[in-house]
FIZA-202320 format. One record per residue (C-alpha): residue number from 1; x, y, z. Coordinates in nm, 3 decimals. Layout:
N
<pt pos="NUM" px="X" py="Y" pz="Z"/>
...
***
This chain:
114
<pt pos="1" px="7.920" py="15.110" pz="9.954"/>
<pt pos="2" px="8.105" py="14.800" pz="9.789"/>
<pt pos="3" px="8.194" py="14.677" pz="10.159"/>
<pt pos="4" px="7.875" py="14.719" pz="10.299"/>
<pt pos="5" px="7.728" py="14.534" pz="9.975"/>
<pt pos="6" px="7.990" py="14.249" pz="10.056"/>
<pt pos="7" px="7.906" py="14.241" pz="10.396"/>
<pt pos="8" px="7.520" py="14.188" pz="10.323"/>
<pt pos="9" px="7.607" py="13.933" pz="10.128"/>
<pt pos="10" px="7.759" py="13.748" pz="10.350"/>
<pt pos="11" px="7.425" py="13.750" pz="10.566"/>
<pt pos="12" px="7.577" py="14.018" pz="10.850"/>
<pt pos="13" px="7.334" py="14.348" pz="10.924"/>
<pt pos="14" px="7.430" py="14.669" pz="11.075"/>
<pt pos="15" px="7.375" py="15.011" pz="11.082"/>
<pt pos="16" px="7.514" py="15.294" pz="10.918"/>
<pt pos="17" px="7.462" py="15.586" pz="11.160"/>
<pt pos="18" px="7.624" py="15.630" pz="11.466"/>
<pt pos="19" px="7.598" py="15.848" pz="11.736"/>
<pt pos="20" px="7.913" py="15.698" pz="11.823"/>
<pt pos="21" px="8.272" py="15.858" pz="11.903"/>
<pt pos="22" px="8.478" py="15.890" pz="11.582"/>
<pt pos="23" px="8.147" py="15.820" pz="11.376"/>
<pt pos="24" px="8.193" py="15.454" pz="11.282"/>
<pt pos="25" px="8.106" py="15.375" pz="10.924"/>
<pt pos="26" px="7.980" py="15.029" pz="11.045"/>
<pt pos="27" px="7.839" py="14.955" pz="11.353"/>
<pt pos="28" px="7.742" py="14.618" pz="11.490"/>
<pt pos="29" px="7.557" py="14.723" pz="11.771"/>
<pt pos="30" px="7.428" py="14.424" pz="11.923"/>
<pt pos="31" px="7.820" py="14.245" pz="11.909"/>
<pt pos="32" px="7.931" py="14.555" pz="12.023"/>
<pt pos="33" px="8.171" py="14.592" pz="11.682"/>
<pt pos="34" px="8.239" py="14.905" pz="11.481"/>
<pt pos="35" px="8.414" py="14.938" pz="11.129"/>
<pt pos="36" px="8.590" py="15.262" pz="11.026"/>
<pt pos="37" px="8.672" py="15.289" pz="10.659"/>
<pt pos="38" px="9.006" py="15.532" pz="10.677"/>
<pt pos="39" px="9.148" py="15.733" pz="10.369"/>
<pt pos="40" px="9.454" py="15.635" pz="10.308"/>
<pt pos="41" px="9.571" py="16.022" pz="10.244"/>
<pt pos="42" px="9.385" py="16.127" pz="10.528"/>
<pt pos="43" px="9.441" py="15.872" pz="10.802"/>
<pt pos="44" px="9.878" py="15.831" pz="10.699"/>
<pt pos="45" px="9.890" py="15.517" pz="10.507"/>
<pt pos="46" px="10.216" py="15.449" pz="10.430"/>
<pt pos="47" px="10.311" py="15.766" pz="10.644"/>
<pt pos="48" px="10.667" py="15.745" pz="10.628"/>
<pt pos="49" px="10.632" py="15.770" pz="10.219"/>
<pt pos="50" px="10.360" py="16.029" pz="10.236"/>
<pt pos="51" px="10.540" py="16.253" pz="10.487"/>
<pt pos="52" px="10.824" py="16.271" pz="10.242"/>
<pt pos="53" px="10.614" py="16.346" pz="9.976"/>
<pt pos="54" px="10.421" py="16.597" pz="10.131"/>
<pt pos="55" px="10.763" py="16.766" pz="10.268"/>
<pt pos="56" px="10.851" py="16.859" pz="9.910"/>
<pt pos="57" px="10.475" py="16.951" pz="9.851"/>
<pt pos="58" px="10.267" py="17.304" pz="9.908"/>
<pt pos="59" px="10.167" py="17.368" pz="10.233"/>
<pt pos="60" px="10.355" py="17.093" pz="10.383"/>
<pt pos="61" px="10.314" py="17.198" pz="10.738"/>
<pt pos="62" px="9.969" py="17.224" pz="10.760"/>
<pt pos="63" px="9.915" py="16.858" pz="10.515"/>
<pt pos="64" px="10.144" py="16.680" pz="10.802"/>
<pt pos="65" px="10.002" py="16.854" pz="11.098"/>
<pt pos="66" px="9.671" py="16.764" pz="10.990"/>
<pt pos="67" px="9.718" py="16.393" pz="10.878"/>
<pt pos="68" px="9.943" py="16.372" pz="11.219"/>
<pt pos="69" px="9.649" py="16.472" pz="11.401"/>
<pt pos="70" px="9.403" py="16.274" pz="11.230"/>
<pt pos="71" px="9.622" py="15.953" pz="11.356"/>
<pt pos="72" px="9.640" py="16.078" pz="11.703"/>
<pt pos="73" px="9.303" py="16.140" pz="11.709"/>
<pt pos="74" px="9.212" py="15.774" pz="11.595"/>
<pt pos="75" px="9.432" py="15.615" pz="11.819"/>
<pt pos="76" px="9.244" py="15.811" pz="12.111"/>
<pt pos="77" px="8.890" py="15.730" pz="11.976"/>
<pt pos="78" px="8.953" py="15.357" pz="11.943"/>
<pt pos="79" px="9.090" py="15.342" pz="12.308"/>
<pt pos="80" px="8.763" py="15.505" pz="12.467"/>
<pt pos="81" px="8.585" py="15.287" pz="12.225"/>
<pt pos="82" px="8.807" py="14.997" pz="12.345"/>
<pt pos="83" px="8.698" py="15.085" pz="12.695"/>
<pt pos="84" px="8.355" py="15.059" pz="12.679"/>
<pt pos="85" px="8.302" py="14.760" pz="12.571"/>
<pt pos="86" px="8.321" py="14.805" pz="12.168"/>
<pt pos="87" px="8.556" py="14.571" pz="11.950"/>
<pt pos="88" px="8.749" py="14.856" pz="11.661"/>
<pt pos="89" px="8.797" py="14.733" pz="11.356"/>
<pt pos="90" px="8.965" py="14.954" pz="11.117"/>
<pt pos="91" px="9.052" py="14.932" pz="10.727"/>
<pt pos="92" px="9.188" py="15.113" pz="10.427"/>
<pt pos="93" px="8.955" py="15.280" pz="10.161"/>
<pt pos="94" px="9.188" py="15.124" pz="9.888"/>
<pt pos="95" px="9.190" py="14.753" pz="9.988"/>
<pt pos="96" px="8.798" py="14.820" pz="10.025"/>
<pt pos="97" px="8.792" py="14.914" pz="9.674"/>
<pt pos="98" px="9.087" py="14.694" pz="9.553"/>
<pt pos="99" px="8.878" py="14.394" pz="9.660"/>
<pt pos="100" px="8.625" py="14.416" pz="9.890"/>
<pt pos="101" px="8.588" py="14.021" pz="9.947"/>
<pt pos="102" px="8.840" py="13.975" pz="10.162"/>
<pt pos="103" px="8.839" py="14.279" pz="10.384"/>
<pt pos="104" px="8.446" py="14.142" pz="10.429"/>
<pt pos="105" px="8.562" py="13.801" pz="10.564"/>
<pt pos="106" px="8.803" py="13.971" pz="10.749"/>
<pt pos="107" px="8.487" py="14.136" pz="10.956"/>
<pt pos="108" px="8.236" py="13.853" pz="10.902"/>
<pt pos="109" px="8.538" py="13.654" pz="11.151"/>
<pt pos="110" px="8.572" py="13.943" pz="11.367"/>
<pt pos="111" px="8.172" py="13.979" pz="11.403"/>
<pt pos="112" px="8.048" py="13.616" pz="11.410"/>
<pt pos="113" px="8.367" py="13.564" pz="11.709"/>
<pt pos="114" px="8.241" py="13.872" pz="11.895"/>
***
């Protein structure tokens, strides 16, 4: 919500559905641009940290399987993306919320260049 609020503000419109692969949270669809907002637990930020953690944690096979596959699965999903045509843009939940200015101008760039 506080990046798509930033990124009305600075004049850009989109859409919010997606019938998209992966499910973009953002999609430009006429500058053929999609945003993905990833949780840093879920999507590995900082995964060499978080792998140790989890290692020491409950369950860690199935927390790193699942986080592993959650990265694979990205990296697939933004190349078919990638290949039709579509410009992936992806950021972390916490810099959204952290400050949400600059992760907008980061995408107003991407979209007005597209």
């Amino acid at each position: 919500m506080l990046l798509r609020r930033q990124l009305y503000a600075l004049g850009l419109r989109f859409r919010v559905t997606s019938n998209l692969l992966g499910r973009p949270d953002i999609v430009f669809a006429r500058k053929r641009v999609v945003v993905f907002v990833d949780g840093d637990f879920w999507h590995g930020r900082a995964l060499k940290k978080r792998m140790a953690k989890l290692a020491a944690g409950h369950n860690a096979t199935y927390w790193t399987a699942k986080i592993l596959s959650n990265r694979a699965r990205d990296t697939k999903v933004r190349a078919a993306l990638r290949r039709n045509g579509w410009k992936v843009v992806r950021v972390w939940e916490s810099d959204v919320r952290r400050s949400p200015e600059p992760v907008g101008r980061k995408i107003w760039k991407i979209v007005c260049t597209a």
